[in-house]
N, C-alpha and C positions, 0 to 999 in steps of 0.2 A: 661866495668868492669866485671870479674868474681865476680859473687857473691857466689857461691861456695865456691871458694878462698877465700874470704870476711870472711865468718863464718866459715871456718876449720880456719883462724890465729884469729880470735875474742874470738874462745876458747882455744887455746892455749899459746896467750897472758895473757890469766887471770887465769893463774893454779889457784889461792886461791878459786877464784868463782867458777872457774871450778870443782874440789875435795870435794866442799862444798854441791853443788848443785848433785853433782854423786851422795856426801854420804848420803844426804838425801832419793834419788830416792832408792839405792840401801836398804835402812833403811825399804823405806816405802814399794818396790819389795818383798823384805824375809820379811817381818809381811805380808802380807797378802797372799803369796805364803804356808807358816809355817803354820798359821792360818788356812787355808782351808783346810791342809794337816791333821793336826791334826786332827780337826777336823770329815774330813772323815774317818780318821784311826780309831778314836774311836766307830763314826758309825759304821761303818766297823766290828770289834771287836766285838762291843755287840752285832749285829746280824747274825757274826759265831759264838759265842756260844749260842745263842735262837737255832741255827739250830743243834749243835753242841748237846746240851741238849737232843733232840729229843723223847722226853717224856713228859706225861702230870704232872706225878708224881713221884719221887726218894722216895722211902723208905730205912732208914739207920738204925745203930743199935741206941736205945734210949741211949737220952743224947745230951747236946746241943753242946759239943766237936763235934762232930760226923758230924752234920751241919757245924760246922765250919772249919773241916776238908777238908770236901765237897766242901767246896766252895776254900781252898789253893790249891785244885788237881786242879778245874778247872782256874782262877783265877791267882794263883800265881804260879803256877805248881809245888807247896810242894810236898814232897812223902810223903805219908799218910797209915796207913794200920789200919784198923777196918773193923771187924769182928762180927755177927750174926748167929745162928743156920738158919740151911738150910731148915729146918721144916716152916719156915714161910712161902714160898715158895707161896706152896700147898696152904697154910691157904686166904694169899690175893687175892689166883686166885678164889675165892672163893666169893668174895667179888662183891656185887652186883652194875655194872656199870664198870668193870673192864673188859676190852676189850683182852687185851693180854702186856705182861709182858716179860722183858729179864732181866738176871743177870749179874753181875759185879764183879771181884774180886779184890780187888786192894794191892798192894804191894810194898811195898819203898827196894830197891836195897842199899847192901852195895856200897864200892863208886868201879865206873866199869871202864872200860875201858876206856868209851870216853868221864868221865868227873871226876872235881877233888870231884864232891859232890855226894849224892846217885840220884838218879832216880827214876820214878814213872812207876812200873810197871801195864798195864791192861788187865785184862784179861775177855775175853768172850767166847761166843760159836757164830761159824760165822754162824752156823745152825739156831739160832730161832733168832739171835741178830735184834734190827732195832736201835740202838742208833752207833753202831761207826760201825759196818757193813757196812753202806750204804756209809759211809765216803769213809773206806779205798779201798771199790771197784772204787772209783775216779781216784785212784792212782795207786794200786795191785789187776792184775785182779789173781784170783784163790783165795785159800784158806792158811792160813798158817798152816805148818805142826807142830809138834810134836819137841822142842827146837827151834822156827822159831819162830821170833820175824819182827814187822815194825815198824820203828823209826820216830820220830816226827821231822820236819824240823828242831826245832834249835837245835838237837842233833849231833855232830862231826864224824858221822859216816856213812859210804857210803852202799848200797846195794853192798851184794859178804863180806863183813866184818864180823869179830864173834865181840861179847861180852862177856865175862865172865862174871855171875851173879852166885852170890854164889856156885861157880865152876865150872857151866854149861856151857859148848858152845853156844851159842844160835846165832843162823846166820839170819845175816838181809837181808830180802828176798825183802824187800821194803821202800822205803822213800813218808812219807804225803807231802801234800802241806801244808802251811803254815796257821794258823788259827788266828793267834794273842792273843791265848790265854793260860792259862800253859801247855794244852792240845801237846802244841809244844815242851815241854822238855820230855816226857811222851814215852812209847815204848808198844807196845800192842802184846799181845801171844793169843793163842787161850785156851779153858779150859784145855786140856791135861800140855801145857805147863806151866802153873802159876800154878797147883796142883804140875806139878813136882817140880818146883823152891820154892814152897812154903817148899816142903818135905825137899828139900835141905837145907834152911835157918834153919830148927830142928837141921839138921846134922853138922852146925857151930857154933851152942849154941845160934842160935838167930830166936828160933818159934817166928813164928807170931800170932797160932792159939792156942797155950796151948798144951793139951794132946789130941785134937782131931784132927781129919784126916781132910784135905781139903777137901774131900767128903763131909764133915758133915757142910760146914760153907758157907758164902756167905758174901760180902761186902756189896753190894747194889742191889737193887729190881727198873727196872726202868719200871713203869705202863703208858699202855695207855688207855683213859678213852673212852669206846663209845659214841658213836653220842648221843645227845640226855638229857644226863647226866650232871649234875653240880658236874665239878674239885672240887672245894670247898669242894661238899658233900661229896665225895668218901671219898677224904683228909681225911675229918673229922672223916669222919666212919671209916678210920682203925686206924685211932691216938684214936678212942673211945673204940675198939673192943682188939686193941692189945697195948696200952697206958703202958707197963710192958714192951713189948719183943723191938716194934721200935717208929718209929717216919717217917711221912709222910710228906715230903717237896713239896709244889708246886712248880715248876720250875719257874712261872713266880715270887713269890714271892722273889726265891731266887738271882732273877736276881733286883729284886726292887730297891735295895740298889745302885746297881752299875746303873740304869739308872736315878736315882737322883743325882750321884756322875757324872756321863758325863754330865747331865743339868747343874748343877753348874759349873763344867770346860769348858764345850761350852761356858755359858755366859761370863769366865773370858777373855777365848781366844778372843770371838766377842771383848769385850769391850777393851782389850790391843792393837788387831789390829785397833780400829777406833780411840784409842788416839793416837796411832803413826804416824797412818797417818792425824789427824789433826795435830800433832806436827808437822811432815815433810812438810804440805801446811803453815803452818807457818812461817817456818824457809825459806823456797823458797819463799815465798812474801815479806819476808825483805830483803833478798839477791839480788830480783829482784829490788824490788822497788831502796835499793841504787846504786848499779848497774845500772841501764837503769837511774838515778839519775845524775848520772854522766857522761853517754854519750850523754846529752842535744847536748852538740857541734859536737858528732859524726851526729846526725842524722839528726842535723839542717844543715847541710854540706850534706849531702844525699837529703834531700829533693831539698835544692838549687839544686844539681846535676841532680834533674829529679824525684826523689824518692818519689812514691806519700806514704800517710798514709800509705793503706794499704799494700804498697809492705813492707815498714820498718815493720809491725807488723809480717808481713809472714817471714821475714829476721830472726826476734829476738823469734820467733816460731819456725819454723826450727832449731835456733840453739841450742834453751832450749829442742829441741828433741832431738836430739842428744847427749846432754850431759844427758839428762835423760834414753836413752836407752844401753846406756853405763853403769849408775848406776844400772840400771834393769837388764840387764842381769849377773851383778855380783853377783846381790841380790839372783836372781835366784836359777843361780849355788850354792852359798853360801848356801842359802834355803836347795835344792836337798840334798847337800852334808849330810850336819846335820841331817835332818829327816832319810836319808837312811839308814847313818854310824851307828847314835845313837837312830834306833827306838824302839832297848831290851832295853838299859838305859830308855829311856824313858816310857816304857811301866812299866815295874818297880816302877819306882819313882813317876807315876800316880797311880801305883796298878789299871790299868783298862785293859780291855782285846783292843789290839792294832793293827790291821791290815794296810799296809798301803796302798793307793787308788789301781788300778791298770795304769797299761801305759797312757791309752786311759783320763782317770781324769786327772789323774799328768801332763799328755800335757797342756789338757785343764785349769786346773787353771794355770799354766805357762803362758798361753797365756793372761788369765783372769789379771795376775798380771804385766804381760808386760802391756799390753793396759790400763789400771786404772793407773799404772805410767807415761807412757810417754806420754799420755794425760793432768795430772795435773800439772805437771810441764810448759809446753807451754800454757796452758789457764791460769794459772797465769801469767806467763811474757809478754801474751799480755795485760791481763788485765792495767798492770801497764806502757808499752807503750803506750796504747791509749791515756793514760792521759798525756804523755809526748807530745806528736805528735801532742797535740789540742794546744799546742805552738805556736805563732806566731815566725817564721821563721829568722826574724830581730831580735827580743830581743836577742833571744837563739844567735845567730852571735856576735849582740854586747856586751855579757856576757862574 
């Protein structure tokens, strides 16, 4: 007897069971493939932008708008533009436990070339910078010139491409790597070029900065505190000193919110993935159980034949392998597909910063979610063999 044979027409014979027991496997393969993915994507996310931050402390202009703004550039990747005299500058370097400090200018793009909404323009000095400086030397070795702009991954637009920004050519000299955060719809100039562009936006009736010169103004102040020193205190001491002109943000505070918001989505994801997959070892111990229920006569005819227990157990294992690794890798695929296609949607609809694993993880939980399926599937349907199989031999005949 091929037994081979045997179990490739044993499930082929039973499409109902067969499609049943896939769709379960494939059910319980994507929830816990998804679930992991997610998961790590959101890790992932909130610690490119802890890195991404790269400051102990953001001072903005006062006003809790301004905060809030702060956090849709990074975050949601809103364009945003607020504004502060440049005079503070000087005043927080000043500031005892203040280490060293780089500026930021930030500016929201009428709608441009390479998308239907505005954009979020950044601009720094690639001279004193340590906040996105160290980033884009990842990607663009050199500096960028004078209308040269680098665009963030999930902008539509290639290095060797212009932009028109409030009539300005500006040539993209470089493309980031991808951070999961809004920091990816975002395009970043050097000081020369966001003072020009800024100048520009006067000249289409749309200042950003009033009656004063881009020289005179600055968005954001990002401080790093020396060794030694409590963040906290600093904080406090310029929100006490300058409590009229800004307002001093701790980075880790600003990130608070959103690392309580992934706790909570972490536990929904664990918890959705472990009721589905006790739903799917459910649904496949009924399935099994009436099934191998019903082949009393099959097996009681196999043993007569020669078939000891355990070979029938290894028979009806094998076969719920197979039909289990057939649902798993659809589940898979299916999994892959979704997380890849729709990781902006999703990232969106969570409002959380979203990266997703790299190769080497996304294997590995693949593999992770192969083996935890097509394992559960044939340790059930032995389970409920065994107790078929402790049958006396005769009855099962004369039934």
């Amino acid at each position: 007897m091929n037994v081979k044979r045997l179990i490739i027409k044993n499930i082929i014979k039973r499409p109902v069971k067969t499609a049943l027991l896939s769709s379960m496997a494939l059910l319980m393969a994507f929830a816990i493939l998804a679930g992991a993915n997610l998961s790590k994507s959101l890790i992932r996310g909130l610690n490119s932008m802890e890195a991404r931050l790269g400051a102990d402390i953001i001072v903005i202009p006062k006003g809790a708008k301004s905060e809030e703004e702060l956090k849709n550039i990074y975050f949601k990747g809103t364009p945003e533009n607020f504004y502060m005299d440049k005079s503070i500058v000087s005043d927080l370097a000043s500031v005892e436990g203040v280490e060293d400090y780089s500026i930021q200018y930030f500016l929201a793009s009428s709608v441009s070339d390479c998308c239907s909404a505005p954009v979020q323009i950044v601009g720094f000095d690639p001279e004193n910078d340590f906040v996105v400086a160290p980033w884009i030397k990842d990607n663009f070795k050199g500096q960028p010139g004078k209308d040269e702009i680098i665009a963030g991954s999930s902008l539509s637009v290639q290095t060797g491409e212009s932009l028109k920004i409030y009539g300005i050519e500006c040539l993209v000299v470089g493309k980031l790597s991808s951070t999961g955060t809004g920091l990816d719809t975002a395009v970043y100039a050097n000081e020369e070029t966001i003072k020009h562009l800024i100048e520009a936006s006067k000249e289409v009736g749309l200042s950003m900065v009033g009656e004063k010169s881009p020289d005179e103004t600055v968005s954001a102040v990002y401080i790093k505190v020396k060794k030694g020193y409590d963040i906290s205190v600093v904080s406090s001491t310029i929100n006490i000193n300058f409590k009229d002109r800004v307002e001093a943000v701790r980075t880790k505070s600003m990130i608070s919110d959103t690392v309580k918001r992934l706790d909570d989505v972490s536990k929904i994801i664990y918890a959705l993935v472990t009721g589905i997959w006790v739903f799917s070892i459910i649904i496949m111990g009924l399935v099994f159980s009436v099934s191998i229920g019903e082949r009393k006569s099959e097996f009681a005819l196999l043993r007569a034949m020669g078939f000891s227990k355990i070979k029938i157990v290894s028979l009806i294992f094998t076969e719920s392998m197979i039909i289990c690794l057939i649902g798993s890798v659809l589940g898979i695929v299916l999994s892959l597909v979704i997380i890849i296609s729709f990781g902006n949607m999703i990232e969106g609809y969570l409002g959380l910063p979203f990266l997703l694993p790299n190769f080497l993880n996304t294997v590995l939980y693949s593999f992770l979610a192969l083996f935890i399926t097509v394992l559960t599937g044939p340790i059930t349907a032995s389970i409920s063999t065994m107790g078929v199989c402790r049958e006396d031999i005769g009855n099962a005949l004369r039934r």
